[in-house]
SEPA-620707 format. One record per residue (C-alpha): residue in three letters; z, x, y. Coordinates in nm, 4 decimals, m for minus. Each point is the difference from the previous one (the first is absolute). Layout:
BEGIN
+------+----------+----------+----------+
: code :       pz :       px :       py :
+------+----------+----------+----------+
:  Ala :        Z :        X :        Y :
...
+------+----------+----------+----------+
This chain:
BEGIN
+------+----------+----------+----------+
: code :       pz :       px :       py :
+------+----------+----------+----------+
:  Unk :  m0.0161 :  m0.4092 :   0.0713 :
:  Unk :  m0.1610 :   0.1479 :   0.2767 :
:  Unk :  m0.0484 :   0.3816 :   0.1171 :
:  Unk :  m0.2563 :   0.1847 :   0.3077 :
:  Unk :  m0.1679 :   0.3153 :  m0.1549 :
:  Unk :  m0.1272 :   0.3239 :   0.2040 :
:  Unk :  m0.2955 :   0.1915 :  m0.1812 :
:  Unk :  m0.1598 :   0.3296 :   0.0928 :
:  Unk :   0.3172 :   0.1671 :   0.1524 :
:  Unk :   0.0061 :   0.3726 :  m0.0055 :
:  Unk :   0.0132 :   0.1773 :  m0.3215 :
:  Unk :  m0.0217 :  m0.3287 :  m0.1878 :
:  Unk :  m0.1670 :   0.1013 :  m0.3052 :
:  Unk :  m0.2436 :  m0.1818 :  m0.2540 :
:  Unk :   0.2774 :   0.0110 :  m0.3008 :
:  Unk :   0.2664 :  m0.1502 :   0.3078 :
:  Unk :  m0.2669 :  m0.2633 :   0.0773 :
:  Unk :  m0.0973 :  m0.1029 :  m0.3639 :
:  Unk :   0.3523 :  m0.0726 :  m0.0344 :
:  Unk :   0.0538 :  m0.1534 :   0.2567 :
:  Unk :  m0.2572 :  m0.2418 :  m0.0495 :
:  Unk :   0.0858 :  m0.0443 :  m0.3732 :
:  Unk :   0.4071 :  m0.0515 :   0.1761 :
:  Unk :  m0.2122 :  m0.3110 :   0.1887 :
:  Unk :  m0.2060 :  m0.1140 :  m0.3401 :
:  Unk :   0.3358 :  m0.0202 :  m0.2183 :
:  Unk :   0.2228 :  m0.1456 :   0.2586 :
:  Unk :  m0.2127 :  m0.2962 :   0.1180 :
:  Unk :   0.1081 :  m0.0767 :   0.3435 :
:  Unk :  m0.0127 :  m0.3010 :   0.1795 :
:  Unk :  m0.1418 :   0.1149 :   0.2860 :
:  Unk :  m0.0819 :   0.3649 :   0.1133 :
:  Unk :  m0.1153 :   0.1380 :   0.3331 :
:  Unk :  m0.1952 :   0.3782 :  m0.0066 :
:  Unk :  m0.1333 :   0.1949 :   0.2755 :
:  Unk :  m0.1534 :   0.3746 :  m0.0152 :
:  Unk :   0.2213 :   0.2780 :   0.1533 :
:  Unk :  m0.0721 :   0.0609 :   0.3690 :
:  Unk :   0.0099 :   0.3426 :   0.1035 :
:  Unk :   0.1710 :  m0.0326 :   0.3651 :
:  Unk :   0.1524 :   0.2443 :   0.2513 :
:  Unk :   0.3206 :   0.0533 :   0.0940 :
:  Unk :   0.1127 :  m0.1257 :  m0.3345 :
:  Unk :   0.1754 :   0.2730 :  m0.2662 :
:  Unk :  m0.3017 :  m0.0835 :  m0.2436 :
:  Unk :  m0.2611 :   0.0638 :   0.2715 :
:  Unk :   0.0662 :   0.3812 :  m0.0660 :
:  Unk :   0.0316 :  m0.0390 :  m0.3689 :
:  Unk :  m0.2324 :   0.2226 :  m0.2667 :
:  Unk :  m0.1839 :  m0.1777 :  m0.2880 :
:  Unk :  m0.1545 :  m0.2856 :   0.2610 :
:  Unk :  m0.2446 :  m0.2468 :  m0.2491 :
:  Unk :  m0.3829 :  m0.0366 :   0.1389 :
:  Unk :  m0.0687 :  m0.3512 :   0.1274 :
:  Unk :  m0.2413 :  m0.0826 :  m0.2355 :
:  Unk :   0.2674 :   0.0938 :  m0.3167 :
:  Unk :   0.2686 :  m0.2461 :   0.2267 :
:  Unk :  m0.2751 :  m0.2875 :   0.0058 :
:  Unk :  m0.0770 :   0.0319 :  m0.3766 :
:  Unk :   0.3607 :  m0.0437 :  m0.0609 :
:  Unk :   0.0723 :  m0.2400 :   0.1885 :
:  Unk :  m0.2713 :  m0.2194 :  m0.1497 :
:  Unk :   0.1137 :   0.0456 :  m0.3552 :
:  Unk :   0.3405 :  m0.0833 :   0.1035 :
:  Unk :  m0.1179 :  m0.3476 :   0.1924 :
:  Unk :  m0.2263 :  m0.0639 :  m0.2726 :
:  Unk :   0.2632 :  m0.0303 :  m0.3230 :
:  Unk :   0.2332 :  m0.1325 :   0.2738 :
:  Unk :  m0.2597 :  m0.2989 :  m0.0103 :
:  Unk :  m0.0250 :  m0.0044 :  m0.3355 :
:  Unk :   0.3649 :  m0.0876 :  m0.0411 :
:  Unk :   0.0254 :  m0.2392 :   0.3014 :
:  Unk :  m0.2774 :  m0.1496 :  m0.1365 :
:  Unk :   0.1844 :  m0.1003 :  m0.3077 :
:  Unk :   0.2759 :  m0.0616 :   0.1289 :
:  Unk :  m0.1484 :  m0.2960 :   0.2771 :
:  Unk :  m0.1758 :  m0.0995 :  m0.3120 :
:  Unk :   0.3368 :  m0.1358 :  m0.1593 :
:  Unk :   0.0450 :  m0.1860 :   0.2613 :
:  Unk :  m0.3085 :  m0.2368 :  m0.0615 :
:  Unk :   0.1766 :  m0.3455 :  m0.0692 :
:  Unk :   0.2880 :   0.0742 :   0.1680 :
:  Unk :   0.1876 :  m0.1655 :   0.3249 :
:  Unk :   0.0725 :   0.2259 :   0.2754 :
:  Unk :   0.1722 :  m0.0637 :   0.3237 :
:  Unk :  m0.1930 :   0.1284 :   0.2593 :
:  Unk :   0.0445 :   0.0526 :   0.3969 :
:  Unk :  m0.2580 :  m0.1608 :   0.1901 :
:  Unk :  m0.1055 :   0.2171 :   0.2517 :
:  Unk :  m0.3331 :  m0.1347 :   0.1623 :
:  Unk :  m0.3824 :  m0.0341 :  m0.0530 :
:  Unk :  m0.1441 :   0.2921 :  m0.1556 :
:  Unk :  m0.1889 :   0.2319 :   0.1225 :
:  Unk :  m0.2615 :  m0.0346 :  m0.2882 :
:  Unk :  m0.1170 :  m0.3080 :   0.0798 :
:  Unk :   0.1448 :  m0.3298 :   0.1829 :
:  Unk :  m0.0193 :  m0.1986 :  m0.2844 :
:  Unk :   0.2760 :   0.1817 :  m0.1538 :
:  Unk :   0.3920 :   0.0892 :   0.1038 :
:  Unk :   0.1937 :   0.2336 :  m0.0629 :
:  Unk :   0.3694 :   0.1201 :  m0.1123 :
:  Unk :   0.2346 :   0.2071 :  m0.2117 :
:  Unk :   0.1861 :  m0.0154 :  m0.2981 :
:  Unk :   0.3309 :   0.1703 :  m0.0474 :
:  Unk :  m0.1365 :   0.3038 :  m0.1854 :
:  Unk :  m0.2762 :   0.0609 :   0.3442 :
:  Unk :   0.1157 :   0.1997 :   0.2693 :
:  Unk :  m0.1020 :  m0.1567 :   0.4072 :
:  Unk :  m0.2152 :   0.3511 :   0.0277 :
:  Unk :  m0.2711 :  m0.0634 :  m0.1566 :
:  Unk :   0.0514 :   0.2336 :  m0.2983 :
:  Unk :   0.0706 :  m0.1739 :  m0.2857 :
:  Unk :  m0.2962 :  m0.2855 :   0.0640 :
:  Unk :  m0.0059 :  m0.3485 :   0.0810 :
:  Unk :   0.0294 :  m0.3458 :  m0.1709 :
:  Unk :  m0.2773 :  m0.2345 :   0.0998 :
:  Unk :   0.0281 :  m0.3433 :   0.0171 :
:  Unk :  m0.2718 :  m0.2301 :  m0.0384 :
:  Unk :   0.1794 :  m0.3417 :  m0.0316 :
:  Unk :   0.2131 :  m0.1795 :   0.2634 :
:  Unk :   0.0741 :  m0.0285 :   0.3851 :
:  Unk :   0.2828 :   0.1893 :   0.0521 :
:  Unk :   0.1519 :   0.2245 :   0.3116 :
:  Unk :   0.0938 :   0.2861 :   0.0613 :
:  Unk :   0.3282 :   0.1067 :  m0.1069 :
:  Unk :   0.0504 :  m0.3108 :  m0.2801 :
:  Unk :   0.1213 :   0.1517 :  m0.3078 :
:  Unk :  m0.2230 :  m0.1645 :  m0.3144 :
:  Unk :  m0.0713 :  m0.0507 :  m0.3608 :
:  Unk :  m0.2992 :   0.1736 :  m0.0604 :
:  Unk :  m0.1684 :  m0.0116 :  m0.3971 :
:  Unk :  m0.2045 :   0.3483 :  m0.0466 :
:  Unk :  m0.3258 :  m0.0880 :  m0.1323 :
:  Unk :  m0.1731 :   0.3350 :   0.0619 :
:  Unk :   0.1419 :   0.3726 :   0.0479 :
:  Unk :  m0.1679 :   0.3241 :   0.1055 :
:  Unk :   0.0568 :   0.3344 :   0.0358 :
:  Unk :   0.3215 :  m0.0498 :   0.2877 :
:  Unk :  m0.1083 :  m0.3793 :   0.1106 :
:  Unk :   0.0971 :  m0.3557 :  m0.1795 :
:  Unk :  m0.1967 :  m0.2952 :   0.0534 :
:  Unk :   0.1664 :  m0.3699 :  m0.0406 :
:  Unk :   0.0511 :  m0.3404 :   0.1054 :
:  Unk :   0.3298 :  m0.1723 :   0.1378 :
:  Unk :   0.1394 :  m0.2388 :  m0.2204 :
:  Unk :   0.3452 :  m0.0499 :   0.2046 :
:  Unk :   0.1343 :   0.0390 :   0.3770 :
:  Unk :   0.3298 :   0.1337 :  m0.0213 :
:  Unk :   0.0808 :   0.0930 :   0.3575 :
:  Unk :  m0.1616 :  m0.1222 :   0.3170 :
:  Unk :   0.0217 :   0.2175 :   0.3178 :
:  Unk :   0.1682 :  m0.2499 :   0.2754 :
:  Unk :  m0.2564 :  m0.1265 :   0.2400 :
+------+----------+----------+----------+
């Protein structure tokens, strides 16, 4: 399950946020994407009474990102021992001694993190086994243990 979030927009209030962030606490998602409300013109909320200060939209925010990484957290964390299939994509941009890919549950934009790959010589764009053996916050760590598809040469 999956959802984006806007915090901070006009007239939000403390009870609306507290529930919304208890709405994100009960429900768990997947993933979840946030961003603080950006007061622009020539848009109908530009004009709008009750805007939140900057510093209230940043605190917000935070608390919102942080139990969202709580819970993703978790979740990648029943994943340890597990086989994945993952995309190749490429070298990552970490370090050259690692690749890089996607599961099914990772979106291409670079949102719902990345699973590392520290095992094998594969290219970009074969589809592999991958066993998780570590998980953070929004990235998985693992080894190939199979080569399902290879990209045509």
């Amino acid at each position: 399950l999956r959802t984006s979030l806007i915090v901070g927009f006009p007239g939000e209030t403390d009870e609306e946020f507290e529930e919304l962030l208890n709405f994100v606490k009960e429900t768990r998602f997947d993933r979840l994407g946030a961003f603080k409300y950006s007061q622009e013109e020539d848009t109908p909320a530009y004009k709008m009474k009750g805007q939140i200060p900057e510093s209230v939209k940043k605190e917000r925010l935070k608390k919102i990102m942080k139990s969202q990484a709580k819970i993703a957290k978790g979740k990648n964390k029943l994943l340890l021992g597990t086989v994945q299939k993952v995309l190749v994509e490429g070298i990552s941009e970490e370090t050259e001694f690692l690749l890089c890919g996607r599961t099914m549950q990772q979106s291409p934009d670079n949102i719902d993190g990345i699973t590392y790959i520290n095992k094998g010589t594969p290219s970009p764009g074969d589809i592999v086994n991958v066993l998780i053996t570590n998980a953070g916050e929004y990235d998985l760590v693992g080894e190939i243990i199979e080569e399902l598809a290879v990209v045509c040469s």
